[in-house]
C-alpha positions, 0 to 999 in steps of 0.5 A: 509515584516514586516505588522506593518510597514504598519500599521496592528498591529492586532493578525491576521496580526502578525500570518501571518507575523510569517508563512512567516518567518517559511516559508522563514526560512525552505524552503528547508525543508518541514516538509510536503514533502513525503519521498524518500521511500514513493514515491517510494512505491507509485510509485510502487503501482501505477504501479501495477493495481489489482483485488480483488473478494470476494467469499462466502469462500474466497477473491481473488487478481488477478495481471498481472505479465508478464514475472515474474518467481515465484522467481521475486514475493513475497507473504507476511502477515504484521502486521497480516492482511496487504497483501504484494505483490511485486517483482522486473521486470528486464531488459533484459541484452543487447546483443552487436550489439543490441540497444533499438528503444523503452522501453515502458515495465516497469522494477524495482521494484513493489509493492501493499498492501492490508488490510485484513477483520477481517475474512480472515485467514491468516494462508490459503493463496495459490498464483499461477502464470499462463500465466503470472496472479499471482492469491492470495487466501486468504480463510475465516475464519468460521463465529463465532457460536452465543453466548448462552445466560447464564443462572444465578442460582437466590438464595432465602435469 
């Protein structure tokens, strides 16, 4: 639709009608349109609830992970304070004569990411996964000592 046709000439009118053009131009790509591996990170991290505790020495994560052996699970540091679990939950391989009434129990990959205070050492992390709860500890570094003031020697000209 040209607007000048109509009679709206003015600056506003001709800024509208260039975004409806862009817009019927690229309307199978949307410069704005998530990637396939953003939504399936978030995804992912959706379907992955945690807890985060703090403690005088250390952050805890906590994350239900049913099921899982410890070779399904990854535990990794990015970026030096980007906390990454993640792992792949899968599918029982089925057995002949048997067949699935209802599947409610999630199976494919997960994921969560956590950014690290300034004070979490990540040269000292444990994760343990029991009953089914892997449990990541990340301890704290020492607070820095105060600085000491220096002293200037002041010098007679």
């Amino acid at each position: 639709m040209d607007f000048r046709i109509m009679g709206f000439d003015s600056p506003v009118f001709t800024t509208l009608q260039h975004m409806m053009d862009v817009a019927d131009h690229d309307s199978d790509k949307s410069s704005n349109a998530p990637t396939r591996t953003y939504v399936r990170d978030a995804k992912a991290m959706a379907a992955t609830p945690a807890d985060v505790k703090e403690y005088p020495n250390s952050y805890v994560f906590i994350v239900d992970m049913p099921g899982l052996k410890s070779g399904d699970i990854k535990v990794q540091v990015e970026d030096d304070n980007v906390l990454l679990i993640s792992g792949e939950r899968k599918r029982e391989e089925e057995k002949e004569g048997v067949k699935y009434v209802r599947m409610e129990r999630r199976v494919g990959k997960f994921m969560r990411k956590f950014v690290l205070p300034e004070n979490a050492n990540t040269e000292a992390i444990s994760a343990v996964c029991q009953d089914g709860v892997l449990t990541v500890t990340v301890e704290k570094l020492p607070p820095p000592e105060p600085k000491k003031p220096k002293t200037i020697e002041v010098k007679i000209a």
